[in-house]
C-alpha positions in Angstrom: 192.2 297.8 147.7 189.5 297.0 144.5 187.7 294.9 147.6 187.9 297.3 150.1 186.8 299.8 148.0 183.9 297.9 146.8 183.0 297.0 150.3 182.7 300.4 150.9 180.8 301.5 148.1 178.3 298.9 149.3 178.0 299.8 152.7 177.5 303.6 151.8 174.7 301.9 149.8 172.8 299.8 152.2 173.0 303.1 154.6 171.9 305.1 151.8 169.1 302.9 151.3 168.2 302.2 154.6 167.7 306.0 155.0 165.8 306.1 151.9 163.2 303.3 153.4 162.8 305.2 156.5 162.1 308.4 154.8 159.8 306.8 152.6 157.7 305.5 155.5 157.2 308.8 157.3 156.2 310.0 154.1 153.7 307.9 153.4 152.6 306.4 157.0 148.7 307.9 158.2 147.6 309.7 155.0 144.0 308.4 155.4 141.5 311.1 155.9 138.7 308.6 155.8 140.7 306.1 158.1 141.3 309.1 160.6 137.8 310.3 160.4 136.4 306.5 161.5 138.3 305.9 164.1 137.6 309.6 165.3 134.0 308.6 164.9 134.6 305.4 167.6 136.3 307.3 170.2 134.1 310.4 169.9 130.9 307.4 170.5 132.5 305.4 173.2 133.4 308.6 175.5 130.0 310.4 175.1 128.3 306.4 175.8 130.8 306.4 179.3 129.3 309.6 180.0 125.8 308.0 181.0 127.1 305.3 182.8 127.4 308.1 185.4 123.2 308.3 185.6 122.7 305.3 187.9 119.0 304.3 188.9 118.0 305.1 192.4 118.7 301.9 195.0 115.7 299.9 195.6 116.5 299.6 199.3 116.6 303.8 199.5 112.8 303.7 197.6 110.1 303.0 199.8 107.2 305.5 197.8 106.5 308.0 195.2 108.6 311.2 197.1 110.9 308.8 197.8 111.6 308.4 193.8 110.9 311.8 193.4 113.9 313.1 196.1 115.8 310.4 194.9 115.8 311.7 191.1 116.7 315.3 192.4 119.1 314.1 193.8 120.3 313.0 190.7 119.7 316.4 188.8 123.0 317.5 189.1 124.2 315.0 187.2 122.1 314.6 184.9 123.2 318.4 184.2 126.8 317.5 183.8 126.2 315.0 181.4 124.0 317.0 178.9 126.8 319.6 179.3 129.7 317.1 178.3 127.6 315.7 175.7 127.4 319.3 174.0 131.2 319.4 174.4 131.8 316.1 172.7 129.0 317.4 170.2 130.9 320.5 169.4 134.5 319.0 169.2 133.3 316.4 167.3 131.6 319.1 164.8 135.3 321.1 164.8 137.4 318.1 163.9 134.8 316.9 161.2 135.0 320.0 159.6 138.7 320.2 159.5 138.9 316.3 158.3 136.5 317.9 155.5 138.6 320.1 154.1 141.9 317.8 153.6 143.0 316.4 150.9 145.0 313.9 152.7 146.5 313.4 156.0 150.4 313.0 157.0 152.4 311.0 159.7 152.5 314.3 161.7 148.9 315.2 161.5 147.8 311.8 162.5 149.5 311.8 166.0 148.0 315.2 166.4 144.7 313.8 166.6 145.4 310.8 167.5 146.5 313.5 171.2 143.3 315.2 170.4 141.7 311.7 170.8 143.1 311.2 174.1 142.1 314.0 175.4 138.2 313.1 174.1 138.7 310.0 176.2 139.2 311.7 179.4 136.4 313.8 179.5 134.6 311.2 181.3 136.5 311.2 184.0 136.5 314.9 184.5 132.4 314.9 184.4 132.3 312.6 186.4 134.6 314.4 188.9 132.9 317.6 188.6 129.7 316.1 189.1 130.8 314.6 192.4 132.4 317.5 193.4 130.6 320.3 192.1 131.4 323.1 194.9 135.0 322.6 194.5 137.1 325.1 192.3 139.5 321.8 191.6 137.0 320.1 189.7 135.8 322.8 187.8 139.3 323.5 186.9 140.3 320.3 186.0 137.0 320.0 183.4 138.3 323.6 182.2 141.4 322.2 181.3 139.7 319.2 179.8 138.1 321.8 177.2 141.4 323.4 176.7 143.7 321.0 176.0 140.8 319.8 173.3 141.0 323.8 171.8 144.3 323.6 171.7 145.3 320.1 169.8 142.4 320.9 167.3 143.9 324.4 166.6 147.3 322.8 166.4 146.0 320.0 164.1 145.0 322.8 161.6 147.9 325.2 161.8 149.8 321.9 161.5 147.7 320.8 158.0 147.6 324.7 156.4 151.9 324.6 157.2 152.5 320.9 155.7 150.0 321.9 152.3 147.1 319.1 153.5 144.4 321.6 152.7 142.3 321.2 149.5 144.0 323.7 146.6 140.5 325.2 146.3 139.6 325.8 150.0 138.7 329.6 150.5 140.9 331.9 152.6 137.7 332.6 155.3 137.1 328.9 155.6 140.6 329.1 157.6 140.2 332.2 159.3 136.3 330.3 160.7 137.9 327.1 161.7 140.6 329.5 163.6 138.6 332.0 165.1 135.7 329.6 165.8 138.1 327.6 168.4 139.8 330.8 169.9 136.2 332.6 170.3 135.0 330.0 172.2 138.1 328.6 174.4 137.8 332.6 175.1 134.3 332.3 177.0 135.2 328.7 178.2 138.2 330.9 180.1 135.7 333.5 181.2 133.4 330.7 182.7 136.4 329.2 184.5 137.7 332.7 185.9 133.7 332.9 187.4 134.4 329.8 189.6 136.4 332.4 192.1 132.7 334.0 192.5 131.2 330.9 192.6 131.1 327.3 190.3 127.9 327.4 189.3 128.2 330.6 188.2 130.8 328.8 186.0 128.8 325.7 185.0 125.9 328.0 184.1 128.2 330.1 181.5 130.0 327.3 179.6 126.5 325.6 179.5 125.5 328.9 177.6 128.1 329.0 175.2 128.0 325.3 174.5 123.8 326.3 173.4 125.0 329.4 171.6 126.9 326.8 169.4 124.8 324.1 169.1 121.6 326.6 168.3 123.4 329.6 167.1 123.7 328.0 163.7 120.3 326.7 163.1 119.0 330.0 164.0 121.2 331.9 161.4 120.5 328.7 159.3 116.5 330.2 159.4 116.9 333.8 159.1 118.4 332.9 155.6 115.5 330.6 154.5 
């Protein structure tokens, strides 16, 4: 009975312990700020250097003169468009998630993953240029690109609700900092839905408005950044 007993006593351990080692590992698994902001910084670089492998030289063959060059690189206006749009949008996001990865005071297993899916989403905004740019006429495309910039609004607002909830903010961090960081990303994925309700009007119409509010946030700030000097 002692043996059994004993037996017992050591298998509640090992079980006990076992449970204590997992715990322990989702507790302290991905609390790197810094490690989560570089590897941020190498996604965010690869997807905005895909983006110009979409601006392709003119064929030779097709070139026979100077109008020729010239109606070739209209031709190639449109996107050339797309990809100074989709660089603001990588621009931007990166900006929002740098700003959030400022104010932590360490990250948590949880956290990670969330921008680790906010990452993922970064890495298929490629494709979706690319695919508006090629289709630019069709509602399709410019829907799928919308939803590009959503799902991006949405994991970044998640990732901060998700670090104010688990206590990852800095102690010191002012109350308006979060309402900014909160209302920037629900101002702006509010005109990003605007531009994609134009496209039933027409897509360019659509194009022309998120290309606005992308400028209204990359010179917005310098402007307001003057009037105070």
């Amino acid at each position: 009975m002692q043996s059994q007993d004993a037996r017992g006593r050591n298998g509640r351990t090992v079980t006990e312990h076992s449970h204590r080692q997992k715990l322990s590992y989702n507790q302290i698994a991905g609390q790197s700020v810094e490690r989560l902001a570089a590897l941020s910084d190498g996604v965010f670089a690869v997807a905005m250097t895909l983006l110009v492998l979409e601006l392709r030289a003119p064929a030779a063959e097709l070139i026979h003169s100077e109008h020729d060059l010239w109606r070739a690189l209209v031709a190639l206006a449109p996107r050339l468009v797309m990809y100074l749009m989709s660089f603001m949008t990588l621009g931007i996001f990166w900006v929002g998630q740098q700003t959030q990865l400022n104010h932590l005071q360490r990250s948590s297993r949880s956290l990670t993953w969330i921008h680790l899916a906010f990452l993922l989403v970064v890495t298929i905004i490629p494709f979706s240029t690319a695919l508006l740019a090629e289709y630019t006429r069709y509602r399709v495309a410019l829907g799928v690109y919308w939803a590009n910039i959503l799902l991006l609004g949405l994991t970044l607002f998640w990732s901060w609700v998700c670090a104010l909830g688990s206590n990852l903010v800095k102690s010191d961090i002012p109350t308006h900092v979060s309402q900014a960081i909160k209302g920037r990303i629900l101002i702006a994925q509010s005109w990003y839905a605007l531009g994609a309700l134009l496209c039933f009007f027409n897509p360019y119409w659509s194009i022309a408005l998120i290309i606005l509010v992308q400028l209204n946030y990359v010179i917005a700030p310098r402007l307001g950044r003057n009037r105070e000097e």
